[in-house]
C-alpha positions as CSV (number, residue, x, y, z in Angstrom):
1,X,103.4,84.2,-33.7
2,X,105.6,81.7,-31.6
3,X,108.3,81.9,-34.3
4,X,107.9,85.7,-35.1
5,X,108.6,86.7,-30.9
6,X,112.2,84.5,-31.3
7,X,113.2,85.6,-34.2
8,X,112.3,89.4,-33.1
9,X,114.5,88.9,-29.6
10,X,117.2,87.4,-31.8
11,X,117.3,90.1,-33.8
12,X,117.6,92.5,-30.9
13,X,120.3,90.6,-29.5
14,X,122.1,90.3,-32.7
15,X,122.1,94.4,-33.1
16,X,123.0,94.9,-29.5
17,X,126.7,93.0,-30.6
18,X,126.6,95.3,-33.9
19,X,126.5,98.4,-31.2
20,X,129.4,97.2,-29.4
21,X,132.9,99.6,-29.7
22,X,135.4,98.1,-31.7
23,X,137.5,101.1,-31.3
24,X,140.9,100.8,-29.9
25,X,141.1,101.9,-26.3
26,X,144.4,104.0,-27.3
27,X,142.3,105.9,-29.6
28,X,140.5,107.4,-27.3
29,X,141.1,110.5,-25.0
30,X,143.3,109.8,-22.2
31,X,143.6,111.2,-19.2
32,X,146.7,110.6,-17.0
33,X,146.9,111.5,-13.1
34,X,149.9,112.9,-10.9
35,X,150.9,111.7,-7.7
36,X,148.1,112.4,-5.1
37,X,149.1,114.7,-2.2
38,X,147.3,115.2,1.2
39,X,145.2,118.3,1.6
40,X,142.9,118.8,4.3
41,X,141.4,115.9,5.2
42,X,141.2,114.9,1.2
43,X,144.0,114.7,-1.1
44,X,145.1,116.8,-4.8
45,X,146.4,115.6,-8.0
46,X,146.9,117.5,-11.1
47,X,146.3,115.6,-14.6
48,X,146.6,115.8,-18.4
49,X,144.6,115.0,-21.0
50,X,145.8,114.3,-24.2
51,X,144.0,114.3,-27.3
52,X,143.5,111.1,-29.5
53,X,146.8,111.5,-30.5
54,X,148.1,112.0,-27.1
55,X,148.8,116.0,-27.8
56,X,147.6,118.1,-24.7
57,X,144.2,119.1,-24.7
58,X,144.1,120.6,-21.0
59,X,146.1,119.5,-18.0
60,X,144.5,120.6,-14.2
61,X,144.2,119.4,-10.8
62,X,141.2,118.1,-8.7
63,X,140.6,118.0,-5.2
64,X,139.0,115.5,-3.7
65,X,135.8,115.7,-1.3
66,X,137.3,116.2,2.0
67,X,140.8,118.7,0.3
68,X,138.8,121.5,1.8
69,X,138.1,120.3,5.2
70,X,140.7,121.0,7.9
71,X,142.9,123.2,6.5
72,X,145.3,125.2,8.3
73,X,144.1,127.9,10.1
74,X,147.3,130.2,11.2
75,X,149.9,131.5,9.3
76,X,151.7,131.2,7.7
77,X,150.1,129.7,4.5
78,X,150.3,126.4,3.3
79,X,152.1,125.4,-0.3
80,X,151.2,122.2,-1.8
81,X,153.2,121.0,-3.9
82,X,151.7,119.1,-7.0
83,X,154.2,116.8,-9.5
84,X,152.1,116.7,-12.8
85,X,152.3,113.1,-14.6
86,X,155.5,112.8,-17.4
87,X,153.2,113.2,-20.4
88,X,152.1,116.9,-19.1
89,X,155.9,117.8,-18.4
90,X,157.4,116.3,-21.9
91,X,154.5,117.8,-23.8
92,X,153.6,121.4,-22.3
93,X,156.0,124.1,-20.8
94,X,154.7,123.1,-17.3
95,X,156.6,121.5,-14.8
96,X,154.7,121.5,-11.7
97,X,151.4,123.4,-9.5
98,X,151.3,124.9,-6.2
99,X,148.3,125.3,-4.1
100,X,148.9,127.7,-1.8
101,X,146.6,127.8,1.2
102,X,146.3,131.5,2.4
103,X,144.0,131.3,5.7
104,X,144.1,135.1,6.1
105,X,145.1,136.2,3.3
106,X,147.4,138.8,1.6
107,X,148.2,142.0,0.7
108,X,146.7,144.6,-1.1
109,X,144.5,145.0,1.8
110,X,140.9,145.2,1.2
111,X,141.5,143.1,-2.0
112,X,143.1,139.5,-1.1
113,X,142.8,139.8,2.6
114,X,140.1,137.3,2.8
115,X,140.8,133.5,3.2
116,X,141.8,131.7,-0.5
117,X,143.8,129.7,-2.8
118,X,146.4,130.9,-5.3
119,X,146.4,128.4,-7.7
120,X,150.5,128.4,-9.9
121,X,151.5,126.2,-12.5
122,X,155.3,126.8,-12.9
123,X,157.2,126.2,-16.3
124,X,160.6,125.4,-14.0
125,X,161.4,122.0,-12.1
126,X,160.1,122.3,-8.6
127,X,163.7,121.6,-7.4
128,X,164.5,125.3,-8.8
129,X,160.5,126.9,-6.9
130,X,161.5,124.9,-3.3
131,X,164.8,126.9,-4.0
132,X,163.7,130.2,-3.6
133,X,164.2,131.5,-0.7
134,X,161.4,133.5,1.5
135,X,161.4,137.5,1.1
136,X,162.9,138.7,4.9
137,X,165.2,141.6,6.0
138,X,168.4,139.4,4.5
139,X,166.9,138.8,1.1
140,X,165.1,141.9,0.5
141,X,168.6,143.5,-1.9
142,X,168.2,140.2,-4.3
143,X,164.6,140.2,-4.3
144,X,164.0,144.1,-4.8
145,X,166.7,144.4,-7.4
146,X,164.6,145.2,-10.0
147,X,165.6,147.4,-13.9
148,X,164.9,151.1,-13.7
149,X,161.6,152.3,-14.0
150,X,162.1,153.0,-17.7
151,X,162.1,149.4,-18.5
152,X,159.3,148.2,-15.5
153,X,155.1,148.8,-16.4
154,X,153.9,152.2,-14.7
155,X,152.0,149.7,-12.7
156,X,154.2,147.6,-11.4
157,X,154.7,147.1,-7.4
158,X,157.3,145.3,-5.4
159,X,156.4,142.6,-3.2
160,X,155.8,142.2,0.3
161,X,155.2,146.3,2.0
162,X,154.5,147.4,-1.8
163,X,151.0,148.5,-1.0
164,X,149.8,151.1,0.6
């Protein structure tokens, strides 16, 4: 009985080694993290995830607990500005994500007035987004110069004032 109980727990231990992985680490699903940027009272990071053999199989962005807590409360809204890591930007069209912060929202009225996120993931370098410059009185030609209505969806509405 004596003998049977050791050899029984040495067996047990010998198949927990026979269960350990013996696969190589860089085999596995990876997932890489972009530099974290303050939000709130938290901080945002996109990521990628590459497949085992390291082709994309989602990239995203996570907030972290306190991201939501004091965020602006005035206009206007708050963009933040999210570098995603090299493998995401040399093996998918994206370049970057914006969070933008809208704490009163935006038009169409009735629709996206209420407080909320817009959530952009931009296949240009963010030098060429931060570039853009904001729609007012002296940049309303460039931005409202649109093709004729023949070549524009029956549904399509300018920007800012577009709605009734």
């Amino acid at each position: 009985m004596y003998f049977a109980k050791h050899v029984t727990c040495l067996l047990l231990v010998g198949s927990l080694f026979g269960c350990a992985t013996t696969d190589n680490p860089t085999t596995q699903p990876q997932r890489v993290y972009g530099p974290t940027v303050t939000m709130g009272s938290g901080s945002a990071r996109t990521w990628f995830l590459g497949d085992t053999q390291g082709n994309p199989a989602s990239i995203g962005l996570t907030l972290s607990k306190g991201a939501l807590d004091n965020l602006p409360t005035t206009l206007p809204e708050t963009a933040y500005m999210l570098a995603l890591p090299d493998e995401a930007t040399s093996k998918t069209p994206y370049k970057h994500v914006m969070i933008d912060w809208n704490p009163n929202g935006h038009e169409p009225d009735n629709i996206y007035t209420m407080p909320h996120f817009d959530f952009h993931f931009y296949t240009q370098p963010m030098t060429e987004t931060m570039a853009i410059p904001a729609y007012t009185a002296t940049t309303a030609a460039k931005f409202d110069n649109v093709p004729g209505s023949a070549y524009m969806h029956a549904d399509y509405a300018k920007g800012p004032g577009a709605y009734p």
